[in-house]
Each structure stands twice: as structure tokens, then as C-alpha cells.
C-alpha positions as CSV (number, residue, x, y, z in Angstrom):
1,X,0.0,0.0,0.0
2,X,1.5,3.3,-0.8
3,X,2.2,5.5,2.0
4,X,-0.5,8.2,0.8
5,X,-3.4,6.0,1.0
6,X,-2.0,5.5,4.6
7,X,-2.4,8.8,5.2
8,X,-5.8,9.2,4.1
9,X,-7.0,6.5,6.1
10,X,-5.3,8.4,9.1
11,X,-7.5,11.3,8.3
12,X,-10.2,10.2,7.5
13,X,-10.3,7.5,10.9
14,X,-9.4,11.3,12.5
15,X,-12.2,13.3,10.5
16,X,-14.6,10.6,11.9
17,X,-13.4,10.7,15.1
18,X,-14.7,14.0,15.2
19,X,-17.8,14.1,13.8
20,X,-18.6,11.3,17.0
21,X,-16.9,14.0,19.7
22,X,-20.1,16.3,20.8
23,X,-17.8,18.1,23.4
24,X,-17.2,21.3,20.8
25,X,-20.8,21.7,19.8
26,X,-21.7,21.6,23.5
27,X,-19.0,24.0,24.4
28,X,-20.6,25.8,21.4
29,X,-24.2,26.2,22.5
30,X,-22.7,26.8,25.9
31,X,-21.3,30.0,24.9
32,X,-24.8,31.1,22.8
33,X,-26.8,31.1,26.2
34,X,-23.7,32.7,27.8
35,X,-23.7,35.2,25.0
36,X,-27.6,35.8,24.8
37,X,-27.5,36.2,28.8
38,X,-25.1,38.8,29.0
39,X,-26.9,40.8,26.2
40,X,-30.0,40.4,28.5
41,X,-28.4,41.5,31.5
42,X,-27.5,45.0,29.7
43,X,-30.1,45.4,28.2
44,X,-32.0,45.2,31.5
45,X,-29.1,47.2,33.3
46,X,-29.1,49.8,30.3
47,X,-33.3,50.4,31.0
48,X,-32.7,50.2,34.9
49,X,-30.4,53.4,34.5
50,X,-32.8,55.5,32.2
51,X,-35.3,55.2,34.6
52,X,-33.3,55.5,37.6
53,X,-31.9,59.0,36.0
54,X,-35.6,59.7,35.0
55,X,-36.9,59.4,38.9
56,X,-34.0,61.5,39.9
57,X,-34.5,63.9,37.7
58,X,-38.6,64.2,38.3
59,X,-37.4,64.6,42.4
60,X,-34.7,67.0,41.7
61,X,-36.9,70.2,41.2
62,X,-38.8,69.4,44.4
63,X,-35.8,69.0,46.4
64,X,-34.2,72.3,44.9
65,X,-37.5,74.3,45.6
66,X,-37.2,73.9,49.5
């Protein structure tokens, strides 16, 4: 057997190998809820501080009147 059809079969056994190995999509989707959590949690932060600075900013005349 030549020793290039050797290496096929080496990468091909290897290419195989991998499409049986689930550990990269898992690490995969793990990073898509990671990544779609931390857009929720600024979003949510973002909208906490717009109101936050519109309260303060509805109490500031009151408290600048006494």
C-alpha cells in the first residue's frame, strides 16, 4: 500500500473521530446562552439606568425648591 493512501485513512479515521466528539458543539451552544444572557443583563441594566436617572431627575426640582 502506498504510504499516501496511509495517510488518508489516518485522516479520514481522524475526521470521523470528530464528527462522534459532541464536546465542541456543546462547548458551542454553551457559549450562545452565555452570550444571549449577557446581552440580557445590559439590556435590563441599560433600561434600569434611564429610569433611575428619569426618577431623579422628576425629584430633583422638588428637592431644589425647599
Amino acid at each position: 500500500m502506498p504510504a499516501y493512501r496511509s495517510g488518508m485513512k489516518q485522516l479520514v479515521s481522524s475526521f470521523a473521530g470528530l464528527r462522534s466528539d459532541e464536546r465542541g458543539a456543546t462547548a458551542i451552544e454553551y457559549a450562545l446562552i452565555a452570550g444571549f444572557i449577557s446581552i440580557a443583563i445590559v439590556t435590563a441594566a441599560t433600561q434600569i439606568g434611564v429610569n433611575l436617572v428619569k426618577l431623579f431627575s422628576g425629584i430633583l426640582p422638588g428637592l431644589e425648591g425647599s
